[in-house]
N, C-alpha and C positions, 0 to 999 in steps of 0.2 A: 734364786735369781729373779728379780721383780720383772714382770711384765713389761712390754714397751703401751705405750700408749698412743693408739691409733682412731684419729677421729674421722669421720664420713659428714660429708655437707652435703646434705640431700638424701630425698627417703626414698626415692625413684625406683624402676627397676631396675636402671644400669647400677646402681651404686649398691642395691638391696644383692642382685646378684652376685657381685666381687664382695660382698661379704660372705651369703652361701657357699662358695666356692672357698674362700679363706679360711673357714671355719671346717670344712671337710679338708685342707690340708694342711692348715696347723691351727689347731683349737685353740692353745693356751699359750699362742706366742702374744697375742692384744690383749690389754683391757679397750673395751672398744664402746665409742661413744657414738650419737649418730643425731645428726640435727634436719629437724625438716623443718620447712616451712608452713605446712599445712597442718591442721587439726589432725591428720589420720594418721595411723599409722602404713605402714606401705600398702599400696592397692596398686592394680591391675589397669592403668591408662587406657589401654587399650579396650578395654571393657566399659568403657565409659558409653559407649555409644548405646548398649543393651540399657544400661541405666535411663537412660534420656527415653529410650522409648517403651519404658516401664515391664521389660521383660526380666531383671537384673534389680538387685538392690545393692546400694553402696556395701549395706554386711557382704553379700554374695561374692565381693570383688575383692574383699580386702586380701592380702598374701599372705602377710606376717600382722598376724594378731598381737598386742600388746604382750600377753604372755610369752611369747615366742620370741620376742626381746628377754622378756625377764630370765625365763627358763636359760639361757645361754649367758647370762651377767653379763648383758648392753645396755646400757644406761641410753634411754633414746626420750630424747627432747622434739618435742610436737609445737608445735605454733611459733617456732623461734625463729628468727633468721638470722644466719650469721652476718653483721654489718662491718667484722675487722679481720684478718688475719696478719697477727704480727711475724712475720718469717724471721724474722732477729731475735725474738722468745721464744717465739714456737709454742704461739697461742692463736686460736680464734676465740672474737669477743661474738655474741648475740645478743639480740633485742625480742623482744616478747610482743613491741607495739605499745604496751602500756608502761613504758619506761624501767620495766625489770631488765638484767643483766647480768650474763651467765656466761662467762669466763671460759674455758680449756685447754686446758697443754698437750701438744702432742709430740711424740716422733715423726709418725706418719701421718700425714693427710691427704685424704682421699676427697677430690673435688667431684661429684657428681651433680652439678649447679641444674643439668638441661637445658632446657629452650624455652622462649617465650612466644607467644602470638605476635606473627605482625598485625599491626592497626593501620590499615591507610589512614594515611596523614591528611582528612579531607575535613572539613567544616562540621561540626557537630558529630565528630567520632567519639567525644566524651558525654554524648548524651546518657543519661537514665533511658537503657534498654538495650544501648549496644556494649556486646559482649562478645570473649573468644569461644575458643571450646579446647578449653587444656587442662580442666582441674572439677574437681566436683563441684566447687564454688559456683561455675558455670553452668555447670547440669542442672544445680536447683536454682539459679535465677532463670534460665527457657523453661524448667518448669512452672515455675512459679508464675513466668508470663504468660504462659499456654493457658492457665486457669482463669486468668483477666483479660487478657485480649485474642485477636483474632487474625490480624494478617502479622505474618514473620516474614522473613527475607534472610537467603544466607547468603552472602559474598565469597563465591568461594564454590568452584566446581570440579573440585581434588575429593578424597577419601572421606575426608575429615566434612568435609561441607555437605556432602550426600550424607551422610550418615550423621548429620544432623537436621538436616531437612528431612530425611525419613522418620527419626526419633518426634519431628515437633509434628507431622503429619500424624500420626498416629494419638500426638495426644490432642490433636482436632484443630489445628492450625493450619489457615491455609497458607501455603508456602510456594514461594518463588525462589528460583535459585538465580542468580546474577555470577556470568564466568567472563571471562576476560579473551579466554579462550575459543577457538570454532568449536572446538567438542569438547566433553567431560574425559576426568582421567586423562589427561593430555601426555601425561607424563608414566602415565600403563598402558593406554591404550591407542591402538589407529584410530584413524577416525570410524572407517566400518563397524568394530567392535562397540565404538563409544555409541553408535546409532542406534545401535540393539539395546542398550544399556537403557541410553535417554527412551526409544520408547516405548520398552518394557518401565521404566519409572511414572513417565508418563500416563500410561493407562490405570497407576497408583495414586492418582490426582496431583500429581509433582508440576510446576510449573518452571519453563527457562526460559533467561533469555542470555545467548548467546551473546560474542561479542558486544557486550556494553560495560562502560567505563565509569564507575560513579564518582558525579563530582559533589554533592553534598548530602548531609541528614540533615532536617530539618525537624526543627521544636515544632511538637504541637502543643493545643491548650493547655494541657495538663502539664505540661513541662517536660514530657520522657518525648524521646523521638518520635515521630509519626509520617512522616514521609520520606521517599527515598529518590535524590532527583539526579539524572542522568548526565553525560558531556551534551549529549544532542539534546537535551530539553525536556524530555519524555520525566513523569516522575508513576510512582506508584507508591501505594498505602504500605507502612510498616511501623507497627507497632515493635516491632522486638527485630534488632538487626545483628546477625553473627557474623563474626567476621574469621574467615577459612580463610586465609589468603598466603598460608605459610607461616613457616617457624622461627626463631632467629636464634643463635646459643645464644645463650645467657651466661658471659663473660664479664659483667660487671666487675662482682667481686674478685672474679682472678685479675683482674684488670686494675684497681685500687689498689692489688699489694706486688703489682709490677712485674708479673709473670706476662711473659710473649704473648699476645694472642694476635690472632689476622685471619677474620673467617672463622673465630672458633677458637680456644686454649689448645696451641699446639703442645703437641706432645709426640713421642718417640715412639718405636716398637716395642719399648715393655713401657708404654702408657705412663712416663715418666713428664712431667713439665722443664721446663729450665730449670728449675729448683728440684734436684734429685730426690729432696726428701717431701716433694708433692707428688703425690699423683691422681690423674684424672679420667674417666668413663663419660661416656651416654654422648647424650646432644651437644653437649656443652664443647665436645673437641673438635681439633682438625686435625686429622694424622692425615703425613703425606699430602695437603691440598683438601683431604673430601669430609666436610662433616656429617655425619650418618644420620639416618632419620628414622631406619627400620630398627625392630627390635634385635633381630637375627645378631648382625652385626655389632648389636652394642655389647649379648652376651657374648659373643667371640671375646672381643675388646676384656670383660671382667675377667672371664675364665683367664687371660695370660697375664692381667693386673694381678690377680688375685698369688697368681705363680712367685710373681716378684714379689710382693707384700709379704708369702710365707719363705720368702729367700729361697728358694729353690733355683732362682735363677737361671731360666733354663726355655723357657718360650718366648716366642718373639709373634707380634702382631705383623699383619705384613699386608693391612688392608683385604676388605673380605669383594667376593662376586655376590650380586644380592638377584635375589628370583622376587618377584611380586605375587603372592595367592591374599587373595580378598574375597570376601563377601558381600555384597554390597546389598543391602534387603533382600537376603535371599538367593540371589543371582552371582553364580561361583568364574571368577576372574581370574588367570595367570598372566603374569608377563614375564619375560626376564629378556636379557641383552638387547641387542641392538637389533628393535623387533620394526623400526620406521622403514628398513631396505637402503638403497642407496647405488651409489657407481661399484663397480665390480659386486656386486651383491646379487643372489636371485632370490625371487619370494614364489611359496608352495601355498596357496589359497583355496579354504574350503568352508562356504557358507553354505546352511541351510535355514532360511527365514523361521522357514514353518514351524520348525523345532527349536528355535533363537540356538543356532550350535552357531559358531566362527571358530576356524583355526586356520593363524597365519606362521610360517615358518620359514626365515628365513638364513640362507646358507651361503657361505662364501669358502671354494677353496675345499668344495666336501665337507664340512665342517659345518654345525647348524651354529649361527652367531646369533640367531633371536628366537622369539619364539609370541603369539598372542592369543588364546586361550579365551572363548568365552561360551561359558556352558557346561560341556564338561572339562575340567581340569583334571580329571584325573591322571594324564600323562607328563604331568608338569613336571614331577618329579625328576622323570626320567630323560627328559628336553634338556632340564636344567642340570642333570648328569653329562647328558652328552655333549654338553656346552661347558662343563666345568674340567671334563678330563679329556678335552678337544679331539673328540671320537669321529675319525674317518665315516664317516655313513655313505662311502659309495654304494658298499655292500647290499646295502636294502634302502636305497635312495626313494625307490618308487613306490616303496610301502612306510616311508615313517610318517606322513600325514595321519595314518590309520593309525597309528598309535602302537606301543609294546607287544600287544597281544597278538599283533600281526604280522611277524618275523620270524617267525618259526622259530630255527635253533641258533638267532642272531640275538640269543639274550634276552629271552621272554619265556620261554615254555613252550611257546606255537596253542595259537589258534584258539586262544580261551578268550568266550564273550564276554559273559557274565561279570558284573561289577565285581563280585568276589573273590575270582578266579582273576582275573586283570591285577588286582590288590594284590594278590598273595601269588601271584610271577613274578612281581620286582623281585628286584634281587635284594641282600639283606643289607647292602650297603644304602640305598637309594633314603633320601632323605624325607622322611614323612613329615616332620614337624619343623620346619623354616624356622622359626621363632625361636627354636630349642637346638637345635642341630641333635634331633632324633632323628635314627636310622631305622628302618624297618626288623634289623636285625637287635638291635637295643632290647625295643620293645618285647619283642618275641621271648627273647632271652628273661627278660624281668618277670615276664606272665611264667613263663616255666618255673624260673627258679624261686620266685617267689609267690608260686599259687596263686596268681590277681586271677579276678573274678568280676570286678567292677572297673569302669572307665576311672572312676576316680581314684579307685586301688593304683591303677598305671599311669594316669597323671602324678599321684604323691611320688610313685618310684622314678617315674624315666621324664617326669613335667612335659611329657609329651601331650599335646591339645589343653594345656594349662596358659597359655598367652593368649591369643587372637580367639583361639577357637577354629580358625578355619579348616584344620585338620581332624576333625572330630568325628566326621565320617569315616575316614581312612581309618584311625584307631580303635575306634567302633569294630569296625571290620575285622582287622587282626585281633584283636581282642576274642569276636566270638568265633574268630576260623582255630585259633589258637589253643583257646579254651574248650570248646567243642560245648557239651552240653552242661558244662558246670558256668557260662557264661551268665553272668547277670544283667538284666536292663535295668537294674535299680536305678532311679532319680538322681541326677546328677547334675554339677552347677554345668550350665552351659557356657 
C-alpha cells in the first residue's frame, strides 16, 4: 500500500514537534516532506538570545541536524518558501528567491507558517540598521552592528527586548531600552517585581526610558539610521534599532488559498483548518479566540495534531493554562494567572530588597488565582499546580507564602530547607519542564530505567531542560539526587 504524502510549511519548533510525535506514532504512514524558509535546518528560537550574547553558537542550537532528516527519508527543502497552495490539486508551489520552483503534492498539509515582528509603522523603519529579533538573520546583523558601531536602542520592554539589550550590552553596546509601558514585563510582572528587575538590569549598565512613544528614525550621513526621535521632541543617538514590540501570525499564505483566518488561522480541537485535509500548529493559529506565543502550549497543540495525522483519532486540544518562568540575565522570574489582584481578590505580599526576593500571591475563593515570583521560583511549579487543579488552600493558608517545604504533611514532606530537599518533596506529578510538559516523575523514571548519567543523556530521553533552559537547575538537581554518585557534571549545551 503506497504511502500518503504529507508536507509541513515551516521548519519551527511547532511543526518540527508534530512531526517527532508523528513519527513515534506511526513511522511509515508519510513520505514526509518539509519546507523552510530559512538556510537551517530546525533550531532552537528560543536560544537565540544565548547566541546574540555570544555564550551559544547557532551549531549549539540547531535540533535536527540535516542527517536526522535523512536518517528518517524526509526530503526537507531549506531556503524555499512556499508562495502557492493549490487545495483543488493538493499542491504547494515554492520559490527559492532566485527564480527556481519546486512543486509538491500532498494528502496532508501541515501549516506551521509562525509569526512575524511587528515593525511600528513610523518614518524611517526601513532604514539600514533597523531590525527585529525572530531568526538568526537578525542575530548576526546586531552582531555585525555591535563590531561597527556603538550606541543601540531596542523598542521593546517584553522578553524578547531585554534579552536583546542584554546580548548587545555584553558585546559592548551601549544600550537604551524605549517601552511604552510604566514598567518592564508588563505582562509577567507587577510593577514591584518589575522594579527589582529594572534595577538589578540597571546596575548592568542597561539604560530606560519608560513611557516614551517613538515617532521617527532618522537617516544619518552614512545612510543607516542614526538617530531615534521621540512624540515629545526628545531624540537620542542609535546606530542599530531593534524592534521587540510584538508578534503577529503569519497568515499570509493561509490567507491566499482561502482558509478562515481572524487573529490567526483558525482552527478546531484536533488542529484542523476549514479545509479538513489541512492542518495547522504554532504562532501562526487561533484556537478558540487565543493565539499562543509560549512554547508550552504550541507542543500541547503538536502532541494532539500529530494524534490525528497518525488516525488515531482520539485527542482533542481544548486550549492550554500557561505559567511564565524566565531568565532574564541571570535573574529567575515566574508568573502565572491572574497575578494584577482586583475586586473580590486578596493579594499575600513578601519583599525583601536586600536579597532582591518578591513574592506576590494572589487568591480568591480559597483558591490561589495568581501568583509573581521574583528570585526564587522554585515554588512555581507547585503555585502553578494549585492553580491548575483549583486546590482549596484554607488548610495551610498562612503558610503557602513560605512555599512547599513548609506544610508539613499538606503535600511536601514537612520542614525540608535545602534547595535539594525542597526539589525532591514535589511530588512526581508537579511539572518541572513548562516548555516540555515534563513531570518530576518522567524524569526520575527515565534516569532509573535508562541508567542516564548526564544532563544531556535526560534531555535526549525525556527533552526536559532541552527548550528555554530555564529549568536546568531543577533537572540538574534530580538528576544527581537520583543518580547518587554515578552522576556526571560533564559539559553540556546550556
Amino acid at each position: 500500500m503506497a504511502r500518503m504524502k504529507l508536507v509541513l510549511v515551516g521548519n519551527g519548533m511547532a511543526g518540527m514537534r508534530t512531526l517527532e510525535e508523528l513519527l513515534r506514532a506511526a513511522p511509515d504512514l508519510y513520505d514526509i516532506t518539509v519546507f523552510g524558509d530559512e538556510p537551517h535546518p530546525s533550531y532552537n528560537r528560543i536560544m537565540l538570545s544565548p547566541v546574540l550574547a555570544g555564550e551559544q553558537t547557532v551549531e549549539q542550537i540547531i535540533l535536527n541536524p540535516r542527517d536526522w532528516y535523512a536518517d528518517r527519508g524526509i526530503t526537507l527543502y531549506t531556503g524555499k518558501r512556499i508562495v502557492k497552495i493549490d487545495r483543488k490539486r493538493r499542491t504547494v508551489e515554492a520559490d527559492d528567491g532566485r527564480g527556481g520552483k519546486t512543486v509538491a503534492a500532498y494528502d496532508r498539509l501541515l501549516l506551521a507558517t509562525g509569526s512575524k515582528p511587528f515593525i511600528l509603522p513610523v518614518p524611517g523603519a526601513d532604514l539600514p540598521g533597523v531590525v527585529g529579533f525572530r531568526d538568526i538573520a537578525d542575530v548576526d546583523a546586531m552582531i555585525a552592528a555591535s563590531t561597527h558601531y556603538q550606541h543601540a536602542v531596542v523598542i521593546g520592554g517584553g522578553l524578547l527586548g531585554l534579552e536583546a539589550a542584554n546580548g548587545l550590552k555584553l558585546r559592548g553596546m551601549d544600550v537604551s531600552v524605549v517601552h511604552i509601558g510604566g514598567w518592564l514585563l508588563d505582562r509577567q510582572l507587577d510593577e514591584p517585581a518589575a522594579r527589582l528587575l529594572q534595577q538589578n538590569l540597571e546596575a548592568k549598565g542597561l539604560k530606560f526610558l519608560l513611557k516614551k512613544q517613538t515617532a521617527e528614525l532618522i537617516q544619518s550621513a552614512s545612510g543607516r539610521v542614526g538617530t531615534l526621535r521621540f512624540k515629545d521632541g526628545e531624540e537620542i543617538p542609535a546606530d542599530l534599532v531593534v524592534m521587540a514590540v510584538g508578534i503577529r501570525p503569519n497568515t499570509a499564505l493561509a490567507e491566499s488559498a482561502g482558509l478562515y483566518c481572524n487573529r490567526g488561522l483558525v482552527v478546531n480541537d484536533t488542529l484542523q483548518t476549514y479545509d479538513p485535509r489541512i492542518y495547522a500548529v504554532g504562532e501562526c493559529v487561533n484556537h478558540r479566540g487565543i493565539a499562543y506565543g509560549l512554547v508550552a502550549p504550541l507542543f500541547e497543540q503538536a502532541k494532539v495534531c500529530a494524534n490525528h495525522l497518525a488516525e488515531h483519532g482520539v485527542a482533542r486540544y481544548g486550549g492550554s493554562m500557561t505559567s511564565t518562568k524566565l531568565k532574564v540575565t541571570g535573574i529567575d522570574l515566574f508568573s502565572a494567572g491572574n497575578f494584577m489582584g482586583g475586586e473580590g481578590l486578596e493579594e499575600i505580599v513578601f519583599q525583601d530588597v536586600g536579597r532582591g526576593s518578591y513574592k506576590k500571591l494572589v487568591l480568591k475563593d480559597n483558591q490561589l488565582a495568581g501568583a509573581v515570583l521574583y528570585g526564587d521560583t522554585l515554588d512555581g511549579a507547585w503555585y502553578f499546580e494549585l492553580m491548575r487543579e483549583h486546590t482549596d488552600v484554607s488548610g495551610f493558608r498562612d503558610k503557602l507564602l513560605f512555599g512547599r517545604h513548609h506544610i508539613g504533611d499538606s503535600g511536601c514532606g514537612g520542614g525540608l530547607g535545602d534547595e535539594k530537599a525542597r526539589i525532591m518533596a514535589m511530588s512526581d506529578s508537579s511539572e518541572i519542564c513548562g516548555c516540555n510538559g515534563v513531570c518530576k516523575g518522567d524524569i526520575i523514571k527515565a534516569i532509573r530505567e535508562n541508567k542516564l548519567f548526564t544532563l544531556d543523556e535526560v534531555r535526549a530521553h525525556t527533552k526536559a531542560s532541552a527548550s528555554c533552559g530555564s529549568c536546568t537547575g531543577l533537572v540538574e538537581t534530580i538528576l544527581a539526587a537520583t543518580a547518587g554518585g554515578d552522576y556526571s557534571v560533564a559539559p553540556s549545551k546550556k
